[in-house]
C-alpha positions as CSV (number, residue, x, y, z in Angstrom):
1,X,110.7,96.9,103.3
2,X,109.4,94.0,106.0
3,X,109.9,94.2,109.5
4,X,112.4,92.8,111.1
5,X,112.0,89.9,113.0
6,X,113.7,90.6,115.8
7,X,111.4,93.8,115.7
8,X,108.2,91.7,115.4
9,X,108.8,90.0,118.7
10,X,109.6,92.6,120.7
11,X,105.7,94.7,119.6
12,X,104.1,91.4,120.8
13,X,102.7,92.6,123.9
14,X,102.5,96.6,122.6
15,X,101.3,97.2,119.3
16,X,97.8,97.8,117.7
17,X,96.5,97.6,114.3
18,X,94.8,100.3,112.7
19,X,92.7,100.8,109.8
20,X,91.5,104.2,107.7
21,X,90.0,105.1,104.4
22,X,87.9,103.3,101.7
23,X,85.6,100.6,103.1
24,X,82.6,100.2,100.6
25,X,83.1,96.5,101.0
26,X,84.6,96.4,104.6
27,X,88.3,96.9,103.8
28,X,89.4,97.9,107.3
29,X,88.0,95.1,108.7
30,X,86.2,97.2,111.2
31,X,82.5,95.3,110.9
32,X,81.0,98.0,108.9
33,X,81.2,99.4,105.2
34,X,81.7,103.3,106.2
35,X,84.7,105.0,104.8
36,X,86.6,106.2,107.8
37,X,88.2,109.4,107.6
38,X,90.6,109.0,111.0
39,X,93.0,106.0,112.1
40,X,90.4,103.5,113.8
41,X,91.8,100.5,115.8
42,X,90.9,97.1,114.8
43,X,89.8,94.6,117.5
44,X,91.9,91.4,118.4
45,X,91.6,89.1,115.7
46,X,95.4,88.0,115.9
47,X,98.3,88.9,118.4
48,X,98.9,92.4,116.8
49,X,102.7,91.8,117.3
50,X,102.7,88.6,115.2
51,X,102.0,90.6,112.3
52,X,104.4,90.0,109.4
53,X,103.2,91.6,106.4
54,X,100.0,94.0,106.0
55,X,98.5,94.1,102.1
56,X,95.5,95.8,100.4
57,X,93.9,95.4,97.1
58,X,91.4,96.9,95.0
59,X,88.6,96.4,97.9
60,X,89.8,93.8,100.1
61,X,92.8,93.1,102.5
62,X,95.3,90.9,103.4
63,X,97.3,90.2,107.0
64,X,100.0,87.5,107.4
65,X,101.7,87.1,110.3
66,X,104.7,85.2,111.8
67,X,103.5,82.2,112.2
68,X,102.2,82.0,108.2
69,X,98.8,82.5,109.1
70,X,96.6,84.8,106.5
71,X,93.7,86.6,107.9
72,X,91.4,88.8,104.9
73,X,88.2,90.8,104.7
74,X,86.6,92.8,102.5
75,X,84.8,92.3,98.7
76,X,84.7,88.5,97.7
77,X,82.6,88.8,94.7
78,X,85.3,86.7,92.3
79,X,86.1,84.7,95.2
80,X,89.1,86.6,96.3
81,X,89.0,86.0,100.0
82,X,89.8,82.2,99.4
83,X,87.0,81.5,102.0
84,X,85.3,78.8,99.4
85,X,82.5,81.5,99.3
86,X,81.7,85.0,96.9
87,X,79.9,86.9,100.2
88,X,81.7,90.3,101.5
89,X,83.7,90.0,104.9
90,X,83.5,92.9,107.3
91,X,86.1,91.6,109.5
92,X,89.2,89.7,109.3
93,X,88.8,86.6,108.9
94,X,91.4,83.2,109.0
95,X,91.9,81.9,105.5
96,X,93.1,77.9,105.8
97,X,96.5,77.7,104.4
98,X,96.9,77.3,100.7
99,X,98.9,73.9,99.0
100,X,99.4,72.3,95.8
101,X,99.9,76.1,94.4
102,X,99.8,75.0,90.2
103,X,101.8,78.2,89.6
104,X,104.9,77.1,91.6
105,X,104.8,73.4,89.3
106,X,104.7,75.8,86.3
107,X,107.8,77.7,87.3
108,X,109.9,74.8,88.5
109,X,111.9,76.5,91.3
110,X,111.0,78.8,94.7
111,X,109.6,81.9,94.2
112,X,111.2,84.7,96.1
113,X,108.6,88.5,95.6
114,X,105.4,88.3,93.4
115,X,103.6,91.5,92.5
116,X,100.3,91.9,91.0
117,X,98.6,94.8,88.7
118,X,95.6,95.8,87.2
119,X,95.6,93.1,84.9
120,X,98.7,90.7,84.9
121,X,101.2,89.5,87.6
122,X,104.9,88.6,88.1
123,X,106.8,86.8,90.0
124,X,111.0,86.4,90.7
125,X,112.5,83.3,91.2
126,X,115.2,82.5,94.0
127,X,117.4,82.5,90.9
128,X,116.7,85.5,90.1
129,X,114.2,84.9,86.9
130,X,111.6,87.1,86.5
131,X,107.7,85.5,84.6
132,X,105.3,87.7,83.9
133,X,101.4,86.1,83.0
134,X,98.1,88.3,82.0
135,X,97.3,90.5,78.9
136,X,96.9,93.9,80.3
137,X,99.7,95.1,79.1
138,X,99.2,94.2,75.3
139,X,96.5,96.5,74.2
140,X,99.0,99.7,75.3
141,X,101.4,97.6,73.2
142,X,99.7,97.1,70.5
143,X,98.2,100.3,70.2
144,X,101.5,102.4,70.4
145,X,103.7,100.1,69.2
146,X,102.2,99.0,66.0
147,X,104.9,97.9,64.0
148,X,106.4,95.9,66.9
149,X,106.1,92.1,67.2
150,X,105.2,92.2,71.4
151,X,107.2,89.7,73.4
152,X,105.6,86.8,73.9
153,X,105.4,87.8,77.8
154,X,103.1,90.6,77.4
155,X,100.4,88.2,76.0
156,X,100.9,85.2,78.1
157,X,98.3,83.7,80.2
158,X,100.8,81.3,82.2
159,X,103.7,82.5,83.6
160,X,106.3,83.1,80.9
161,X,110.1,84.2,81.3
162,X,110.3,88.2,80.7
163,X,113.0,88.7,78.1
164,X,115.5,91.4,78.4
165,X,117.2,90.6,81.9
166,X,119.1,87.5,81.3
167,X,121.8,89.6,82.8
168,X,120.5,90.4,85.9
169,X,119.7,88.7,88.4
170,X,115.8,90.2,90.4
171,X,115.4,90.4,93.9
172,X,112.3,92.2,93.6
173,X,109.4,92.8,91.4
174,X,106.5,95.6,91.0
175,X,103.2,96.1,89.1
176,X,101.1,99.5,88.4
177,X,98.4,99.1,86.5
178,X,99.8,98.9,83.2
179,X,103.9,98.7,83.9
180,X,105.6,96.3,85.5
181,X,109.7,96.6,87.5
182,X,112.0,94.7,88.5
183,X,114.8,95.5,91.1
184,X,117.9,93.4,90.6
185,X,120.8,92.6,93.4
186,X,123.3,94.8,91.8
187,X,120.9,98.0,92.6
188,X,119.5,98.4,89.7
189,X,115.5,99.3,88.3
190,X,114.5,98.0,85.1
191,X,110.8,99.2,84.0
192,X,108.7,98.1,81.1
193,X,105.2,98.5,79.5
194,X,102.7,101.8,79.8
195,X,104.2,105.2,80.1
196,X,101.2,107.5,80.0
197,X,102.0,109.3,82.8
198,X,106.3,109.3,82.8
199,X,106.6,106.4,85.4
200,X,109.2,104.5,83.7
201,X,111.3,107.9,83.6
202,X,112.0,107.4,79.8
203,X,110.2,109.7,77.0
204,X,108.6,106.5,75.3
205,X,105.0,106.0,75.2
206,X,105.4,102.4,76.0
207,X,108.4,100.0,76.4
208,X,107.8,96.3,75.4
209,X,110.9,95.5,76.9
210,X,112.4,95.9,80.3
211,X,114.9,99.3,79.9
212,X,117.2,100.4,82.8
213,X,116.9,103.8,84.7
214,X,120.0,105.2,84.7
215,X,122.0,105.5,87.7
216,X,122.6,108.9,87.3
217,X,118.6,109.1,87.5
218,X,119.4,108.4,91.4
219,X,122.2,110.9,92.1
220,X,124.6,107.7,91.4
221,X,123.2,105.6,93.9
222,X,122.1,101.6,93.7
223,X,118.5,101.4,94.5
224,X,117.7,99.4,97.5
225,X,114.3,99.0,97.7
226,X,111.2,100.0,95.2
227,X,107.7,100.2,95.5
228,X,104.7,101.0,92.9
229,X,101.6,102.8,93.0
230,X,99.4,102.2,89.9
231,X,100.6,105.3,87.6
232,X,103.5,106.3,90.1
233,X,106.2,104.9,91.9
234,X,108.6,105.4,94.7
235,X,112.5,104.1,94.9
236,X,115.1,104.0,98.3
237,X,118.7,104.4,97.6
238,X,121.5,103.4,99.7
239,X,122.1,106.2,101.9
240,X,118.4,106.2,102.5
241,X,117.4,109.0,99.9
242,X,113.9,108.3,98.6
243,X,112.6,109.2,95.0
244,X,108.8,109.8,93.6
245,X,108.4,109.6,90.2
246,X,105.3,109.6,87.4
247,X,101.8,110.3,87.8
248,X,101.4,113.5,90.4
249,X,97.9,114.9,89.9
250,X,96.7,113.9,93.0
251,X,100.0,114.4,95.2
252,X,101.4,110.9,94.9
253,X,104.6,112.2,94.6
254,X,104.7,114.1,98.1
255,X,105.5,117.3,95.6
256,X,103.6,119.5,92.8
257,X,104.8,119.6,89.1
258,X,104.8,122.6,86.9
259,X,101.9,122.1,85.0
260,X,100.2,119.5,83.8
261,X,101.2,119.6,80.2
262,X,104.3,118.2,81.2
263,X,102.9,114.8,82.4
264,X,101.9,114.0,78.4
265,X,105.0,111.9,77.0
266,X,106.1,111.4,72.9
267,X,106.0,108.2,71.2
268,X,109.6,108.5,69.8
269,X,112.4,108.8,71.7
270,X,112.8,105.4,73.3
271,X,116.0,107.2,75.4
272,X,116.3,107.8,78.9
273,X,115.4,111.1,79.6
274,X,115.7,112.3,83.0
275,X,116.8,115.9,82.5
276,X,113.9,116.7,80.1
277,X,110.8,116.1,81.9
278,X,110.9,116.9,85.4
279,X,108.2,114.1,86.2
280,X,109.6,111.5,84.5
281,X,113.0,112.2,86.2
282,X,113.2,110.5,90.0
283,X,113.3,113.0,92.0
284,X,114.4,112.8,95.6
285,X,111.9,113.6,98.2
286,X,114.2,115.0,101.9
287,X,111.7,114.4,103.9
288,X,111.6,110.7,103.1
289,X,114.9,110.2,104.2
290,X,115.9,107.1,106.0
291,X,112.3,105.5,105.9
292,X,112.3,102.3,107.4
293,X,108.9,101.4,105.7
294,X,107.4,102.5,102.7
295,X,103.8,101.4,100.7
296,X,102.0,102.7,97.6
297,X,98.3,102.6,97.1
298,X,96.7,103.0,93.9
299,X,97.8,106.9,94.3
300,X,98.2,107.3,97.8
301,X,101.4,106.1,100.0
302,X,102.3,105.8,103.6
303,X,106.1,105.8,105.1
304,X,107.6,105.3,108.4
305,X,109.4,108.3,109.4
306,X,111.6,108.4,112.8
307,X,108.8,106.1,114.5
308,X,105.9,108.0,112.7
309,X,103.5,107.2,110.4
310,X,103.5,109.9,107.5
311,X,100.9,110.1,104.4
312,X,100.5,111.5,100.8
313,X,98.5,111.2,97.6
314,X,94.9,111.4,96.6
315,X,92.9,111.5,99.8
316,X,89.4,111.2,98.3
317,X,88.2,108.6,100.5
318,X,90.3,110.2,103.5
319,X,93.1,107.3,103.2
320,X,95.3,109.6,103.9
321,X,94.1,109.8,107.6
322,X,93.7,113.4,108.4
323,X,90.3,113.7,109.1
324,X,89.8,115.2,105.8
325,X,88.8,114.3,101.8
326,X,91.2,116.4,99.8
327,X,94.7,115.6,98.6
328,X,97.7,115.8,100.4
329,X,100.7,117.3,98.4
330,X,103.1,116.3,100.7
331,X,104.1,113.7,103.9
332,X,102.4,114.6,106.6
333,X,101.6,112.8,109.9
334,X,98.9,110.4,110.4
335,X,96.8,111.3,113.4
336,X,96.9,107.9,115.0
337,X,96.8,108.2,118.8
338,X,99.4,110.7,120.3
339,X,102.6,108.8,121.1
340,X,102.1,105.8,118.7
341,X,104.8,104.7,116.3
342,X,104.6,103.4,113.0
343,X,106.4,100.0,112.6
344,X,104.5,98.5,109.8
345,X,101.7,99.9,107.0
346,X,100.4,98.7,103.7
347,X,98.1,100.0,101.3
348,X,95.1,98.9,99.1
349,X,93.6,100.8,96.0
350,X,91.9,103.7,98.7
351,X,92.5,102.3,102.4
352,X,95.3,102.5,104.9
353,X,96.7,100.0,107.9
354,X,99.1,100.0,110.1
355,X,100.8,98.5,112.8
356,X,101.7,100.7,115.6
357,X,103.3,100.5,118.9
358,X,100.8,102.2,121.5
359,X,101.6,105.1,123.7
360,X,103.5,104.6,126.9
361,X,105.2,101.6,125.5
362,X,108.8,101.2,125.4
363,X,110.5,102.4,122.0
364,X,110.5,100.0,119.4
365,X,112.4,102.3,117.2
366,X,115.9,100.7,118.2
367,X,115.1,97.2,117.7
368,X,114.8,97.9,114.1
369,X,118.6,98.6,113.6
370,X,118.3,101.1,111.5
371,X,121.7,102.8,110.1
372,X,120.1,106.0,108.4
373,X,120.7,109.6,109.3
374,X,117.1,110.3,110.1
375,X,116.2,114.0,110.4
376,X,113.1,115.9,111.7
377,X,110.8,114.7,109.3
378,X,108.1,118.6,110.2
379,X,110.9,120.4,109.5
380,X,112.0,118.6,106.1
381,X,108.5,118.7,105.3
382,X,108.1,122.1,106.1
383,X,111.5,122.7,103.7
384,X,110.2,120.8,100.7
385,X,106.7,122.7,100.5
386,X,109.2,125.8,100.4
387,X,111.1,124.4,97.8
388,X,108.1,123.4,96.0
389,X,106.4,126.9,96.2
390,X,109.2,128.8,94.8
391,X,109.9,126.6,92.1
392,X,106.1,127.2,91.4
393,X,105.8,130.8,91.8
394,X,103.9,132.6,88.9
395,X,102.7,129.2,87.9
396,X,99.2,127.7,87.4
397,X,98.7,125.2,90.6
398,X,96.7,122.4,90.2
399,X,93.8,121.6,92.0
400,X,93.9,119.6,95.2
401,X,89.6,119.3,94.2
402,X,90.5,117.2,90.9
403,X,87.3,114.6,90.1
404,X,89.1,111.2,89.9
405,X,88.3,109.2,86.6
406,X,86.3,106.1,86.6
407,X,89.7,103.9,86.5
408,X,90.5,104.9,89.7
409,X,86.9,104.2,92.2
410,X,86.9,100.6,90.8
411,X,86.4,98.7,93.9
412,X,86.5,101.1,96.4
């Protein structure tokens, strides 16, 4: 979710940006390339409470703010800064505003959400249209799906029209690393391509074509607002309820499964499943409730909680900003100075930023109009881990210590 605007103005003279995590190639914009394990403060580069929109990738970041302008650091190797150079950027740095963007001839009409994965990208149209462009989705197609002709979206290298929602119309759109979503105006989240690890909440291996999660899947709620990690990802309903689902080995879904057998998914059944598999069903997370902001990582995640900042997920490069290097299995506060509020965050592949109003400030908390029952978050915390242990009890747990694969320290 963005930050209101009325919100936005009213941090101007109080908030403070903050950066944690990966930083091999100067991520955090912090004038150095040492992972930082604690939430460090980033010097002015912009008025802090101009800040629109806060966005990481696989070792660089991205900050727009009201006014449209884009500030970036971090690697540059392909060019990805835009700076007209391929040199790493320790700190953020003003990118000259973009024009004569080819993709927005090739689609004919505004463009409303774009989302980007490993290997392709999407974009929805004000019409509600969703393209998709980039192969890396077709060798998991081809692979499991081998007497399927693949749409031709799945193999596209321009932006072609994803077939399968002509009747819906997309407000939003996500990308993992190998699956894509889109989130439509009538509350409803339609997932397509890799499966591996049950985060399009069906039993296929692979869908080549977008496939609905049933409502049920959401205690019979319309989603509101959905976000993706690479292998997980993370729905809000409209009474505020939030719901992890997929990959889990490395606490990206705030909670532990049984074991890890039942992350492996079957080939057949192309059904919706969500009473089978407990990772593939979204489950609701209670102390999530009411978040007002929410971002996924590659396998980490921050939220807003009640004003704080709160953080879960693989923590190898101490993203999760508790001073330490191993995983958190569920939401827990980010030790960013005592007193200061989370009003904005965003993620990249292993770092962390935030926006946060410092202490002795007056409350932002109420500018944000926020109409969600919002509990203790501790105490919910405190309930799930409960929940989590007795459901586990006599069980193998699985290892907080887990070596990442190779798939996952790209760019960090």
């Amino acid at each position: 979710m963005e930050l209101r605007p009325s919100a936005s103005r009213a941090a101007a003279a109080a908030a403070a940006l903050f950066a944690w995590g990966a930083n091999s190639y100067g991520q955090l914009g912090l004038g150095h390339k040492e992972d930082i394990l604690l939430p460090q403060q980033l010097t002015d580069f912009c008025e802090p409470g101009c800040v629109r929109k806060i966005a990481g990738g696989g070792g660089h970041s991205v900050i727009v703010t009201d006014g449209g302008d884009l500030f970036v650091c971090g690697l540059n190797k392909d060019g990805q800064l835009g700076l007209g150079h391929t040199e790493d950027v320790v700190y953020f740095t003003f990118c000259k505003s973009l024009g004569g963007c080819p993709i927005q001839q090739l689609l004919r009409e505004k463009v409303v959400c774009v989302a980007a994965g490993l290997r392709h990208a999407l974009a929805a149209t004000v019409s509600g249209i969703v393209f998709q462009w980039g192969t890396g989705l077709a060798s998991s197609g081809r692979r499991l799906c081998p007497e399927q002709t693949l749409p031709l979206f799945l193999t596209a290298k321009e932006p072609s029209k994803v077939t399968g929602l002509e009747n819906s119309k997309a407000i939003c759109v996500l990308a993992g690393s190998a699956h894509s979503a889109s989130l439509t105006d009538a509350g409803d989240l339609y997932v397509w391509g890799s499966n591996k690890h049950g985060q399009l909440a069906t039993q296929a291996a692979f869908l080549p074509v977008p496939q609905k999660i049933e409502t049920h899947c959401f205690q019979s709620e319309k989603v509101m607002a959905a976000w993706s990690g690479w292998t997980h990802l993370v729905a809000q309903t409209e009474t505020g309820k939030v719901f992890t689902w997929g990959r889990a080995d490395y606490g990206q879904l705030g909670r532990k499964l049984e074991t890890q057998e039942d992350w492996k998914v079957e080939k057949q059944d192309l059904s919706c499943c969500c009473s089978k598999r407990k990772n593939s069903a979204p489950s609701p997370l209670p102390c999530l409730m009411g978040a007002v902001e929410i971002s996924c990582g590659s396998e980490h995640n921050l939220a807003v909680i009640g004003g704080a900042c709160y953080s879960w997920g693989w923590n190898e490069h101490g993203m999760c900003g508790d001073g330490t290097e191993a995983n958190v299995w569920a939401p827990k506060p980010v030790q960013v100075p005592l007193s200061a509020r989370g009003l904005l965050v965003g993620c990249g592949a292993g770092h962390s930023l935030a926006l946060c109003q410092l202490p002795g400030q007056p409350a932002l908390g109420k500018d944000l109009n926020i109409t969600y029952h919002t509990s203790d978050a501790t105490e919910d915390t405190e309930s799930q881990e409960a929940l989590d242990k007795e459901q586990l009890e006599g069980e193998t747990e699985i290892s907080t210590q887990s070596q990442p694969d190779k798939s996952r320290n790209e760019g960090l």
